[in-house]
N, C-alpha and C positions, 0 to 999 in steps of 0.2 A: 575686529581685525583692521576695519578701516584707518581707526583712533589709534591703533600702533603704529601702523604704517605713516600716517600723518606726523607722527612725534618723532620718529625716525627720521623724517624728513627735515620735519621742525630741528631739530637737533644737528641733523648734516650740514645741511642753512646754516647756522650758528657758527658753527666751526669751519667753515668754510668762509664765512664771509670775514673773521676774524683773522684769516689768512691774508696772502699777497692776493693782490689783481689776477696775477699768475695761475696762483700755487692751491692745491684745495691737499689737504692734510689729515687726515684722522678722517671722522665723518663716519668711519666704520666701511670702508671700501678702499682706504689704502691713499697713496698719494700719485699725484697725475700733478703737471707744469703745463700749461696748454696758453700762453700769453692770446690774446684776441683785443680788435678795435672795439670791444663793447664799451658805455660809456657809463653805464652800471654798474654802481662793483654785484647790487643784485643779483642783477643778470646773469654776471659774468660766473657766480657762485652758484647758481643753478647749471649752468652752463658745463663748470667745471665738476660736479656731484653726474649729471651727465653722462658726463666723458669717463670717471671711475666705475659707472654702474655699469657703461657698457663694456668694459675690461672684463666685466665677472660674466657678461651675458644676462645680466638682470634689466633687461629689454622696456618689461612694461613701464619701469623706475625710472631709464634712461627716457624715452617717450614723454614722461611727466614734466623729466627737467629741463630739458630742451623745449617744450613749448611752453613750462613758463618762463623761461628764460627769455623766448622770445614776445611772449605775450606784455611781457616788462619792456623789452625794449624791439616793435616790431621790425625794425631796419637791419635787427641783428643777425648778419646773413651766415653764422657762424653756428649758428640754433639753428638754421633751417640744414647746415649739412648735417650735424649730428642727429637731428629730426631725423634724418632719410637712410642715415647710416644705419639706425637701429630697425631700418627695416628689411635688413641682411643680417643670415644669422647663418653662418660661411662654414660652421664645422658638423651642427645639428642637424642638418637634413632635411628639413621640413623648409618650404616652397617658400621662395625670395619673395614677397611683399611689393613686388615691383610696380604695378600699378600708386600705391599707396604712396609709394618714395619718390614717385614723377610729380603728381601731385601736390608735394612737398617742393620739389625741385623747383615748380615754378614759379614758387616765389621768390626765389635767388635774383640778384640783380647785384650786377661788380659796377661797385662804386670804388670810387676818389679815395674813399676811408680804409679799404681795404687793404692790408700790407700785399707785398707780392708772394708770402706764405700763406699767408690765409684765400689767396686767388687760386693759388695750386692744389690746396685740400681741396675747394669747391668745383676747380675742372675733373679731380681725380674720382669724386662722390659723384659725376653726372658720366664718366665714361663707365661706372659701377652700374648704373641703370639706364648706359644711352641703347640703340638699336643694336639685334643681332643676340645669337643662344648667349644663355647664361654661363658656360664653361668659359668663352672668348671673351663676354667680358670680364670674367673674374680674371683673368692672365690680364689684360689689357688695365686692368685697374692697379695688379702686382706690380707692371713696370711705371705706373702714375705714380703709385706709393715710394719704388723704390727710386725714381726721379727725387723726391722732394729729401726723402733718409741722404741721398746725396748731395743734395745743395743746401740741407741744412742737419750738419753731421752732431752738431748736439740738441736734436730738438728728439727728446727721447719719445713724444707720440709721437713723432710719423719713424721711428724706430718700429716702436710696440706695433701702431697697424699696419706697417709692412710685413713684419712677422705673419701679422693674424690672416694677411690677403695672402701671401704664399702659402700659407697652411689652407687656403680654402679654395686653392689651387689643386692641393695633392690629397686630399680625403675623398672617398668615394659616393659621398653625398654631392657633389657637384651634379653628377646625370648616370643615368643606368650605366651607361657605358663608358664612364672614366675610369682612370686609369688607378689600381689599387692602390693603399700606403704602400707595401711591398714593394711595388715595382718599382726598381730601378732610379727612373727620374724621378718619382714621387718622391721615395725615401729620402733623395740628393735634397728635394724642396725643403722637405721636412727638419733634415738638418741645418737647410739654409736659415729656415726660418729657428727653429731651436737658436743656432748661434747669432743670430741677431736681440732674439730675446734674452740670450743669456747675457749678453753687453749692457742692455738696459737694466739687468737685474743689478750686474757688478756695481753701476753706477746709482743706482737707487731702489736699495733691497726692500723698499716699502711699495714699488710698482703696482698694482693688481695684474696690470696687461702682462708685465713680462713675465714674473712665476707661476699665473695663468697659462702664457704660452707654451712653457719650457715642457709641461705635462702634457697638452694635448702634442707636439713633438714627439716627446720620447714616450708615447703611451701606444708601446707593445711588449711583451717580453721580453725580446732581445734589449731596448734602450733602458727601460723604465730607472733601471737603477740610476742612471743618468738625472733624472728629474726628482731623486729622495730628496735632495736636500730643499727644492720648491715645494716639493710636496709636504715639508713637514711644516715651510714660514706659509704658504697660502693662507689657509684657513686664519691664522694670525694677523693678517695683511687686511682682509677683507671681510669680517665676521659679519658683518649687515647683509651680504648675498650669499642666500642659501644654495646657489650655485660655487661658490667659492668653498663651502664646508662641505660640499659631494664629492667637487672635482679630485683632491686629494686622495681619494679613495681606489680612482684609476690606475693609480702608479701603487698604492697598494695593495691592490689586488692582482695587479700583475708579479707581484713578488710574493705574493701570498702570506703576506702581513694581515693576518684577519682583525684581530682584536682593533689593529689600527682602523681599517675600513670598516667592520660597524663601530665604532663612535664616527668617523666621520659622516655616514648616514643617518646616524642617530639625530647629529646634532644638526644637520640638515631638514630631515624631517620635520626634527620640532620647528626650527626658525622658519619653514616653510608654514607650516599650520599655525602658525601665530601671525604672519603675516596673509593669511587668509589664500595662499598659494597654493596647494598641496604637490609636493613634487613627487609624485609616483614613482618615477625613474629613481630615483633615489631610494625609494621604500623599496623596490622589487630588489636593487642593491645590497641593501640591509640584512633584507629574509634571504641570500644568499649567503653572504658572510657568516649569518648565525647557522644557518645550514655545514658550510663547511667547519665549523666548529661543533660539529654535534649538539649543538644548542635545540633540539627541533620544539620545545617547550615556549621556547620564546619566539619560535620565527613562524610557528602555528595560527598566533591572534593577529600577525599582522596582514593573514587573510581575510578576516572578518575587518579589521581596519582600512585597507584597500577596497574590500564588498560597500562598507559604510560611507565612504568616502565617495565612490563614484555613483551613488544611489542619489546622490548629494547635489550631483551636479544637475545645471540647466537643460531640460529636452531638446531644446536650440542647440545647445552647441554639441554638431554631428560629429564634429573633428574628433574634438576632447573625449570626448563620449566611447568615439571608438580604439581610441587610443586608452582610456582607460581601463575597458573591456578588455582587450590585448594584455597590457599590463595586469590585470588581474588575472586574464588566462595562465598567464607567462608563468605567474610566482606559482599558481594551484599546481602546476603541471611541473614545476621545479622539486617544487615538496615534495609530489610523490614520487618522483627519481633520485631524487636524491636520498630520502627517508627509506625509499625505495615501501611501502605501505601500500601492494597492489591491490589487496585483496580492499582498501577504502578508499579507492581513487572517486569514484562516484560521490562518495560523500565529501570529499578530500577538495574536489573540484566543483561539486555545485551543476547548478542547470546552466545552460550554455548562454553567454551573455544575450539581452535582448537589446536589440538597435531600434532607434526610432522607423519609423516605417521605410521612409526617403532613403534610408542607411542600409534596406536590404541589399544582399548581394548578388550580382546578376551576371551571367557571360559579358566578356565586351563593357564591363560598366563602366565609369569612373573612379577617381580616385577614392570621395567617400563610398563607394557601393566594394573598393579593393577591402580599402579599411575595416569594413564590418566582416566583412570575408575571410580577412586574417584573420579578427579577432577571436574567432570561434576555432584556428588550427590549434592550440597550443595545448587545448581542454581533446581536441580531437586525439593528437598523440600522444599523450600521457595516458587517456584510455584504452588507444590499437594498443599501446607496450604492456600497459596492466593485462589484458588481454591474453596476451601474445605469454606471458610470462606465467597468466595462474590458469587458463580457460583449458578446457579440456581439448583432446585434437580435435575436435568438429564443432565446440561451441567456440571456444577460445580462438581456433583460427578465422570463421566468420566474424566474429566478432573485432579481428584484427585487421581483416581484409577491408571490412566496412569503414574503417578509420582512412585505410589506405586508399579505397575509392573517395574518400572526402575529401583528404590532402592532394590527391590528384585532381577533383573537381576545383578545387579554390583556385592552382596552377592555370587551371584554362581560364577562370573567371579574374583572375588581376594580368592575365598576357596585355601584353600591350600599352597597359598605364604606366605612362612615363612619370613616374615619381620614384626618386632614390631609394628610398625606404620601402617600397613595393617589390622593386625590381631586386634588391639584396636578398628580398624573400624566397625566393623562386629558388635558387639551389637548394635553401635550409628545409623549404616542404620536400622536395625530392630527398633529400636527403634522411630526415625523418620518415618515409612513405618505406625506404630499403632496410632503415633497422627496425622499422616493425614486422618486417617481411622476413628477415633475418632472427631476428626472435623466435619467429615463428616455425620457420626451418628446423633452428635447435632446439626449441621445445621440442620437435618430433625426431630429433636424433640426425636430422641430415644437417651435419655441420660442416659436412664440403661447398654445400649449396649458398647455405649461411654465412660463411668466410668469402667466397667469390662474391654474395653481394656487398658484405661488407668492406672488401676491396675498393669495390665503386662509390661508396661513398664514400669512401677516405679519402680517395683521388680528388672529387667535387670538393671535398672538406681542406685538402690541402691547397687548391685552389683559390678558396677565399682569402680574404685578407686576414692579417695575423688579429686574434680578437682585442677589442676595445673593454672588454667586460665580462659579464653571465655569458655561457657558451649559448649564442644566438641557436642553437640546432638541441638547445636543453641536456641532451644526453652528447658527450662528444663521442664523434664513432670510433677513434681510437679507444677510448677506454671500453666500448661494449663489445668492440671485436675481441678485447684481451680478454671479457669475462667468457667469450662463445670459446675464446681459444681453450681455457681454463677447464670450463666443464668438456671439451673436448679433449680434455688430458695431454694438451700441449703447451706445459709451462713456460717451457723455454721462448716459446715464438710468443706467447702471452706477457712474457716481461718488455718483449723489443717495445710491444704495442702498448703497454701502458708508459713505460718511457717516453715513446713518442706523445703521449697525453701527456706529460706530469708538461713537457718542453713549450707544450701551445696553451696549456691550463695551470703554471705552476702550484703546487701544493693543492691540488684539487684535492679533498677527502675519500673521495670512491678511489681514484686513482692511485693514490696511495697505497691504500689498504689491497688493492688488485697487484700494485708492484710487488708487496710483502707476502702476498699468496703463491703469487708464480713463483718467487724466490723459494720461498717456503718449500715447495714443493718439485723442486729442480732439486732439492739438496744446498742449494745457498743459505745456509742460516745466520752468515755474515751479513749478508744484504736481505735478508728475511728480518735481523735484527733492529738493523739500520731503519727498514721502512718503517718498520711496528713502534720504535720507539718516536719518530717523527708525527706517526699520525696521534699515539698518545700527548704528543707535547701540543699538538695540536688541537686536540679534543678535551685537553684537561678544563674546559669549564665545561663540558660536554651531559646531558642531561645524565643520572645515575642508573642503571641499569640496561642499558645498551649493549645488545649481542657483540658490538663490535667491539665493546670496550675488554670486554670478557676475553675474547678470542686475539686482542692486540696484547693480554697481559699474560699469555699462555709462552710457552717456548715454542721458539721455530718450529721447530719440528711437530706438536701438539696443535697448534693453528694451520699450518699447513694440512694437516688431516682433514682440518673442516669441510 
């Protein structure tokens, strides 16, 4: 893995140095113009390889080229901001690097050589990591960035990371308590930054940064359509960053372009594992799309793939470790909701991941003791729901309650830990905690009870930001209210409710087929028609013999009996 990645490099090198002083081109990451006082064209081609890798967020790559860049020429104070830049990672969520990037910083020293653009990148990369919380400087680094986009109006990188600094402005990865994409001001950022990326794109459709930006922008269902057309040059743009072959997959999956989004995870996956990288996030991607396609044949082994993979990694590293734990909960507990296979969630999902000792979870802990903590909810509520859904009234409902006491204990044991990714958790366990409770209910016929809780987490549910991806809460509770409403013989108020799903989840599969049932059984054979053929077009590479396939190819009226 190593020997690829070095010939990749080797190779970017090549074509890069073959370029302007400037200009870095091809390389497999897209082209970036970034002029600098370096005095190496070496350097400066490490430099500018860089600057491309961080456009895709391929972080550890950026790291490499930037300190040989500067290892080539130590004075090169234009290595040491890119160095520190990539120690900020402004949309993903996981904890600014700050120590690391001061570090860095203090080797900066403003010389005589320095143009008066190149002194302004380097004040705007030290108010990124000077004193005071991380939300204020991120605002305070957006107006340094958008300083220099104004005094120098064709210099399309401080175009592209002024985009990227207001985008990491209005994501909710900033702090527990910032402000959603939804809101208001956020969204205004969002599009602020959208159309400043979309200006660099006009101007050089080879960018990574701006048809990069343009997705993470318009990545929610209402914009997404807005970002197809980046979305389909990206991965073309940038093929060497297995981050760039994922990204894509964002805007369609928000349109529920399946076929498109597994191959873009496909082809992520591999380029990840070839470079010795494994992108998880990406893989759990995958086994959903092939999920909403009835695929379950194929999205099966990429559980033992995920298993294999994190068995793999170093005991040391607690982080990874429990993030990949998480990630493998997520997909086992995906499966079985989605496959919907209650009666082999146990086997489905495996024994509950083990953390290294230091990683157990404790009230009050820290951030790794949140981490391990999570990662055992995901395997927790896919079992309260199998539970809830086959167990008899008195085994099946302990059995679901005990899930509920679990996801209620994890909520006390991450209170408090200020990490974005922790604190976004906290609705999604409550909320998972009321539709196994709600399960539960209608398993035993009180589906009054069951619908007012499912009320309340629809409420919490509309509350969160519009999603990014997989429904963070696995089951969306619009779609499970509609099936409580369903078996409670109220089709009609069962159609609002999957509609309200299909709007926040487009082309979900369960969703679907729940739209065409309520139809079905309202009497609407129009819109019974309508669904049933959608989810067939949807499912046509779907595994062969599947109940649902059977009951989608039935007449309205005939499937609606089901």
């Amino acid at each position: 893995m190593r020997r690829l990645r070095a010939l990749l490099l080797l190779i970017g090198l090549a074509v890069a140095m073959s370029a302007s002083h400037a200009r870095a081109q091809g390389a497999g990451l897209g082209t970036v113009d970034f002029p600098t006082s370096a005095r190496s064209e070496e350097a400066q081609a490490h430099f500018l390889r860089g600057v491309a890798a961080l456009h895709s967020f391929w972080y550890p790559v950026a790291l490499e080229e930037f300190r040989a860049a500067t290892a080539i020429e130590p004075d090169f104070m234009m290595g040491y901001w890119g160095e520190a830049l990539a120690h900020n990672h402004p949309i993903w969520g996981d904890p600014q690097e700050t120590e690391a990037a001061r570090k860095v910083l203090a080797k900066i020293r403003i010389t005589p050589k320095l143009t008066p653009r190149e002194q302004a990148y380097l004040q705007a990369v030290k108010i990124l990591y000077g004193p005071g919380e991380k939300p204020a400087r991120d605002w305070a680094y957006a107006e340094a960035m958008a300083e220099i986009h104004r005094d120098y109006p064709e210099d399309l990188e401080a175009a592209a990371f002024y985009s990227l600094a207001l985008l990491g402005t209005a994501y909710p990865n900033r702090s527990p308590d910032a402000a959603t994409p939804d809101d208001p001001a956020a969204l205004r950022t969002r599009m602020r930054a959208a159309a400043v990326a979309q200006e660099v794109y006009r101007k050089e459709p080879n960018h990574p940064g701006a048809a990069h930006y343009i997705l993470h922008a318009f990545d929610d269902p209402n914009h997404a359509v807005l970002a197809l057309p980046a979305a389909r040059r990206y991965a073309e743009i940038a093929p060497a960053a297995p981050h760039a072959l994922h990204m894509p997959s964002h805007i369609f999956l928000q349109l529920g372009m399946w076929p498109e989004a597994a191959a873009s995870n496909e082809a992520s996956w591999k380029a990840s594992v070839e470079l010795g990288e494994p992108n998880y996030h990406g893989l759990h991607w995958l086994l959903y799309a092939y999920l909403q396609q009835g695929r379950y044949n194929v999205a099966e082994p990429l559980l033992a793939t995920m298993r294999e993979s994190l068995a793999g990694l170093p005991e040391g590293d607690v982080r990874m470790r429990a993030y990949g734990a998480y990630t493998l909960a997520t997909m086992a507990a995906t499966f079985v909701v989605e496959t919907e296979r209650w009666e082999a969630a146990d086997a489905l999902i495996g024994a509950p991941p083990q953390q290294p000792a230091r990683a157990e979870a404790k009230p009050g802990a820290g951030p790794y003791q949140a981490f391990a903590a999570l990662a055992r909810t995901p395997a927790v509520f896919a079992r309260g729901l199998a539970a809830a859904k086959t167990g008899s009234a008195g085994t099946g409902s302990a059995d679901a309650q005990r899930s509920i006491d679990a996801l209620e204990a994890t909520r006390e044991q991450i209170a408090g830990v200020a990490v974005p990714f922790v604190a976004r958790l906290d609705p999604v366990l409550k909320i998972q905690a009321m539709e196994i409770a709600a399960a539960v209910d209608a398993g035993k016929g009180d589906f009054d009870q069951a619908i007012r809780t499912m009320k309340e987490a629809i409420a919490l549910t509309d509350a969160m930001p519009p999603p990014t991806g997989p429904p963070l809460v696995i089951k969306p509770p619009h779609e499970l209210l509609g099936e409580i409403l369903l078996a409670a013989g109220r089709p009609e108020d069962a159609a609002r409710q999957f509609t309200a799903a299909l709007f926040r989840h487009p082309d979900r599969a369960r969703s679907l087929l729940g739209a065409a049932r309520a139809a079905a059984r309202s009497g609407d054979s129009e819109n019974a028609m309508a669904f049933y053929s959608e989810f067939l077009r949807q499912w046509k590479r779907a595994d062969p013999g599947l109940p649902e396939l059977s009951e989608a190819r039935k007449s309205p009226d005939q499937a609606g009996a089901q």
